[in-house]
N, C-alpha and C positions, 0 to 999 in steps of 0.2 A: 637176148633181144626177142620180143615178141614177134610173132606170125604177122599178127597186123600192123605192125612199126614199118616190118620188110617189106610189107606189101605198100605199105604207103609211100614208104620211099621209092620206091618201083615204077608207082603211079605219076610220082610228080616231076621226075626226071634229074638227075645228074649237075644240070644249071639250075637249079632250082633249092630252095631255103623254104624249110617251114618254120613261124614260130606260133608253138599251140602252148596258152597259158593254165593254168592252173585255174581253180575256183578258191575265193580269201572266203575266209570268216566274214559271216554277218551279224552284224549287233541285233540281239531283240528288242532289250532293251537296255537303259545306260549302261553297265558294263558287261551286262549276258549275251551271251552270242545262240545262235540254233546250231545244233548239233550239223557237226560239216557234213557236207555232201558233195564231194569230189565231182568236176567238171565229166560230164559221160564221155567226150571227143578225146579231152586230156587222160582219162582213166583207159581209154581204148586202146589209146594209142599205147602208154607208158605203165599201166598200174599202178601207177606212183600215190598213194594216196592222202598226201600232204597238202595242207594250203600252202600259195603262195609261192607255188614254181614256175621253172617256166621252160619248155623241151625246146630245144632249136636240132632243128634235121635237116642235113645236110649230106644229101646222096651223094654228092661229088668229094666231099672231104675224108679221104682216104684213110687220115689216121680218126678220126673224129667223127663220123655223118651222124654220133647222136651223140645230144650233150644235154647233164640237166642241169638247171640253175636251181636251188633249193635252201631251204633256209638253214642255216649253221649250226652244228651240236651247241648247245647254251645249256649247263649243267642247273642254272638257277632257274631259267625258265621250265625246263623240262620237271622240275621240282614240282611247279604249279600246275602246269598244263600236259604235261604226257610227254615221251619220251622220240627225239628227230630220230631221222635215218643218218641225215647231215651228208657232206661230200663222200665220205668212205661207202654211207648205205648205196646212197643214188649208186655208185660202179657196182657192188659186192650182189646186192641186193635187188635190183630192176635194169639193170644192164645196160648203164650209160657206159660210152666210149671216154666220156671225161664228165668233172661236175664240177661246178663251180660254186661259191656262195653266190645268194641272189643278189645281193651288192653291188658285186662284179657285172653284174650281167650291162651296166648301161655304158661303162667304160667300154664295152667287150665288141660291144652293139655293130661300129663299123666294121672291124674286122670279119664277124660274121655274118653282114651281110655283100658288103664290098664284090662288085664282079660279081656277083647272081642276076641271074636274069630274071628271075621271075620270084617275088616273093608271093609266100604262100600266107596268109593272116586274117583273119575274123574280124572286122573292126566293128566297133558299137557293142562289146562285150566286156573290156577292161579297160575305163579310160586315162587312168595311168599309165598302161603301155600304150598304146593307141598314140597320144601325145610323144610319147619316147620316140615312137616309128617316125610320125608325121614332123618330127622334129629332125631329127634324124636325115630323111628323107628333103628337107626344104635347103638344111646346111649345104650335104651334099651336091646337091645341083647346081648349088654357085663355086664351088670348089672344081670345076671343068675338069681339065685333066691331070690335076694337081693330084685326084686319086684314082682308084678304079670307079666306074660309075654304079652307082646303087643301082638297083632293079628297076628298069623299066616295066615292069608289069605286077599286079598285085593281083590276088587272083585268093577267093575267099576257099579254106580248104573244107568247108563246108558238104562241098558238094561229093567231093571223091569220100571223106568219111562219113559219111550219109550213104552214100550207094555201098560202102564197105561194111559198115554195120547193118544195112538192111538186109544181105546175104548171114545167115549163123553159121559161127562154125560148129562141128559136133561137138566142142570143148562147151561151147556158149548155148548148145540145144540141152546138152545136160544140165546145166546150173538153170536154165529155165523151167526143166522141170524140176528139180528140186524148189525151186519159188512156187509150184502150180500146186504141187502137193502140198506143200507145206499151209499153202490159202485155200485146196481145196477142204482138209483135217479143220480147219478151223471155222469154215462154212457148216460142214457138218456138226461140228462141236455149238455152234449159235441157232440151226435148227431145233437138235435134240435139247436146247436149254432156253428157248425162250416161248413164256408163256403171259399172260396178260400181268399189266400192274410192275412189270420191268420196266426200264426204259430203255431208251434208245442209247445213251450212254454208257448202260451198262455191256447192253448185245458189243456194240464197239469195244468194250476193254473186255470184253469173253475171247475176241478175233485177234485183238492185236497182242494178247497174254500169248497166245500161242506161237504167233507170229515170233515173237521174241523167245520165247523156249525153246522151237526149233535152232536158231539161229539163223533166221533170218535179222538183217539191220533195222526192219520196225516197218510200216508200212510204208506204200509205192505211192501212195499220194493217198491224200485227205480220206480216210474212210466214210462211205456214204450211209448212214443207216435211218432210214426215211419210213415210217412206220403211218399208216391212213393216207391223207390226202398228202403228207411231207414225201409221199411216193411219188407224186406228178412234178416232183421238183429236181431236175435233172443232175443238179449238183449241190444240193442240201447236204450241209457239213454241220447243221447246229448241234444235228445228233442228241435233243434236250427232253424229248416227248416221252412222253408215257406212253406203255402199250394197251392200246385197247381191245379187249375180245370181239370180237369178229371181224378185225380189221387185215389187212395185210400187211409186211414188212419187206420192205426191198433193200439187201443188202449190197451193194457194189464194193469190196474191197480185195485188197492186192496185198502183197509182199515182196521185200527187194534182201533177195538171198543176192551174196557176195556180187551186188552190183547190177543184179538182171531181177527183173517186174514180172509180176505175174498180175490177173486181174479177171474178176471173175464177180458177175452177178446173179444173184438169185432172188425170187420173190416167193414168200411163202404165206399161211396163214398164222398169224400169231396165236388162233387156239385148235391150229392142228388140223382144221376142215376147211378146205374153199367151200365159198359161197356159192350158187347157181351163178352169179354174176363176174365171181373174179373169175371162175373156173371159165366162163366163156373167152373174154377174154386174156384169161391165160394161156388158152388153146393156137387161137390166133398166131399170139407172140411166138407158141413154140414152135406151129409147126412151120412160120417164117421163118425160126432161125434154126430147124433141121436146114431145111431146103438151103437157105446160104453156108451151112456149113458142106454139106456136099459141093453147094458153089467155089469152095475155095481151097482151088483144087491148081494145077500147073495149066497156065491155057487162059483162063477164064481172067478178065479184067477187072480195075477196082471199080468201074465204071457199070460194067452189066452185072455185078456183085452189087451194086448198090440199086442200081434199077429192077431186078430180080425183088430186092426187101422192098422197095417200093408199093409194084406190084401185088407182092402178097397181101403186108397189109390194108392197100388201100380195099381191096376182092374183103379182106375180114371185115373192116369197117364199115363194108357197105351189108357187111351180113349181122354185124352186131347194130344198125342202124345208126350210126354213129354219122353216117355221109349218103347220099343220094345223089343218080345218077350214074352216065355211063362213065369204068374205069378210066377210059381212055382221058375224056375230058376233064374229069378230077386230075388226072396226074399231070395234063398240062396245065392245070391253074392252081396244082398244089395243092390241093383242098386237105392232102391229107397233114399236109406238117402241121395243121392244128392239135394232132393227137403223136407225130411224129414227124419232130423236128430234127431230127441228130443221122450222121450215117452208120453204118450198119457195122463198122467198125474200125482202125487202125492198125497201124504198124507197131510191134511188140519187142520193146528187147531191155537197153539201159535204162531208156526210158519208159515211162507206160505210153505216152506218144512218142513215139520211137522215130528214129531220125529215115530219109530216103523220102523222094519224091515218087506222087501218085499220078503222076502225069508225065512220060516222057519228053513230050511236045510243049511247051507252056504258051503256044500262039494258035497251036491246032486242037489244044488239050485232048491230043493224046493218050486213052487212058493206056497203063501200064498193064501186061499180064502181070500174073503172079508165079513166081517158081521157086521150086525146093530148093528149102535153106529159108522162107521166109517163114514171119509168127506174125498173126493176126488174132484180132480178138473180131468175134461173131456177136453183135449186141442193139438186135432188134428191140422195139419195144410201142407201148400205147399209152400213152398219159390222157387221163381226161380230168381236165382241171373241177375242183368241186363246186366252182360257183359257174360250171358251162349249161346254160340254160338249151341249146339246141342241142345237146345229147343227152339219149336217159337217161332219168332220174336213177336208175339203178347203177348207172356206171357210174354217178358223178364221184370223184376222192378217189377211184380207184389209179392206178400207174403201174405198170407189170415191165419188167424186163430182164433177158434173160441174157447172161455173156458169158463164152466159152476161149479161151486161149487157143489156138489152130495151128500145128507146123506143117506146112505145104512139103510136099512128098514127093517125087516121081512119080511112083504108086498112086496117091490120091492127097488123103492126109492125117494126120494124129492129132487129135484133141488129147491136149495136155491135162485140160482140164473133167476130163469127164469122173470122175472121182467119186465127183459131188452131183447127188439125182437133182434131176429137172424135170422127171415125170411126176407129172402129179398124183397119182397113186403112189406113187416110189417115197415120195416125201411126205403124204398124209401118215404113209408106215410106218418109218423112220419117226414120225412128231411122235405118233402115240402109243409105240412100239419102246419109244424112250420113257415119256409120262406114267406109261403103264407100269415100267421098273422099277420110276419112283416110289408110285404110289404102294408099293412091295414094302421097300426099303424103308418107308415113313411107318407102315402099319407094322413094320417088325417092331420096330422103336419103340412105336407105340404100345407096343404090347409088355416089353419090357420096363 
């Protein structure tokens, strides 16, 4: 049984039933499905990595408190589609106390939750169970004392495995970093190889080739590769442009080794030299997000960690001319989400938005410190759209942003991702330190 099963059971008490489901297959299209990707709460809890289960946890049931429901060895299905765990994997294999076929599970449904006080369940995520419960739950209450009474209280587990995944454990900081290297090898691998007259499609299958040779399971979400003005585009997935020489190239992408995200942006020149213009603000962006990465540290809030990147860049923007007047009054009217809208970063783990609230309080919002065991991503940045007439003519089309993976320390803290250079000398090197190899390698050829 896992660490974080025990723990959860711990949390939710003794009268208490949890039922956390599985994630099913989704069709893409008529009969294709997208490659699965196991529920992050259900994978936390169980490892289990099957569609179509479903864990009931039961602190108080002495021979039993974990039991999974799972789909049944099928030798002709398995022919087609890959091969179960079935009832014998679920005990031998991930450490149920019993298993059952999923079949069973609706017959079973009373029994296991009868006399709990408090059921534990997610509703608005699987609406076929959902209806089982609610069904479930309506019989019951006119059957008085005819049985034991179902759970008066429901109570979403959301919240306890949220705050339990926002803490890592070492088991879970290791395989993060293995995700960070593996994304930061492959950032590298897209600088030293992209030159004008590529596309944007291509830099993406240079990133995610590698992602998948490591082994990693493919990327953490949509790779971003935004090349000119498709940099001002905060979540630009066309990924279809050609590279232009003297433009810039913003790449945002991640990797999900055995379950856990990494995530990591760079912005670079696609022919090896910033401009006077990107290099301005490119300075900006970095040296806001040194300063917040020292910010995210044990102590410090997500709240003045966001107000901190605020500050900086609105102080750059008024030096790149991009905004006028005093800080103070720009940042109460905002002025600056015009070139940055987004915050300064998130919570890091199964997810690339990773699960755990940012506010203790949600009436007094409360902001949360941060303490070791957490992972953050650091990802300030400047968009200036290309058709913005009230900012120079020199910035317009540019978009810069730079994001680093963070594990909060005692000490202070470890950037996972630092790998991959973000000084911009360090990476004009790196571009033409590569180029220069080539062009070795081509004139030997050439010569023979």
């Amino acid at each position: 049984m896992k660490k974080q099963l025990k723990d959860f059971m711990k949390a939710i008490g003794k009268d208490s039933v949890a039922i956390i489901p599985a994630a099913h297959e989704k069709t893409r299209s008529y009969d294709t499905e997208y490659r699965f990707r196991q529920d992050s709460d259900f994978y936390y809890l169980t490892g289990f990595p099957e569609p179509d289960a479903i864990a009931v946890i039961s602190p108080g049931d002495k021979k039993a408190p974990y039991i999974l429901f799972v789909r049944p060895r099928d030798p002709e299905m398995e022919i087609w589609n890959g091969r179960r765990e079935g009832v014998e994997g679920a005990v031998k294999n991930y450490g149920a106390n019993k298993a059952y076929s999923i079949e069973k599970f609706e017959k079973m449904l009373p029994k296991l939750l009868d006399g709990k006080e408090k059921l534990y369940y997610r509703f608005g995520v699987d609406d076929k169970l959902d209806k089982l419960i609610l069904q479930y739950l309506s019989i019951q209450r006119f059957r008085r004392l005819k049985t034991p009474y179902p759970p008066h209280t429901i109570v979403d587990p959301t919240l306890i495995i949220g705050e339990m995944r926002l803490h890592k454990t070492p088991e879970e900081i290791e395989l993060m970093k293995k995700a960070a290297d593996i994304a930061a090898e492959a950032h590298i691998i897209a600088m030293k190889s992209v030159k004008p007259g590529m596309t944007e499609a291509q830099v993406e299958a240079i990133i995610e080739h590698h992602f998948r040779m490591c082994g990693a399971s493919g990327p953490a979400y949509n790779s971003i590769v935004g090349s000119g003005a498709n940099a001002t585009i905060l979540h630009y997935v066309e990924n279809n442009a050609v590279l232009k020489d003297g433009d810039l190239i913003l790449i945002d992408a991640g990797c999900e080794y055995k379950g856990y995200a990494s995530d990591i942006t760079r912005t670079f020149p696609i022919n090896g030299r910033f401009t006077k213009a990107q290099r301005e603000i490119y300075d900006v962006v970095l040296e806001t997000q040194l300063e917040c990465i020292k910010a995210t540290r044990k102590g410090v809030t997500v709240k003045e960690r966001q107000d901190l990147s605020i500050e900086l860049l609105t102080e750059g923007m008024k030096k790149l001319g991009l905004l006028k007047g005093s800080t103070k009054k720009l940042i109460k009217e905002k002025a600056y989400m015009r070139y940055y809208m987004h915050g300064v970063g998130h919570y890091l783990g199964l997810d690339v938005h990773d699960a755990g609230r940012y506010f203790l309080d949600q009436q007094t919002k409360f902001s949360r410190p941060f303490e070791p065991g957490m992972v953050l991503t650091v990802e300030p940045g400047i968009y200036v759209q290309p058709d913005d007439k009230e900012a120079p003519a020199k910035y317009r089309g540019i978009g810069v942003r730079i994001e680093d993976d963070v594990l909060v320390t005692e000490e202070g803290n470890v950037i996972l991702t630092s790998k991959v250079p973000k000084d911009p000398e360090e990476i004009e090197e790196l571009m033409n330190s590569s180029k220069k190899a080539e062009e070795i390698v081509e004139l030997k050829i050439a010569k023979h």
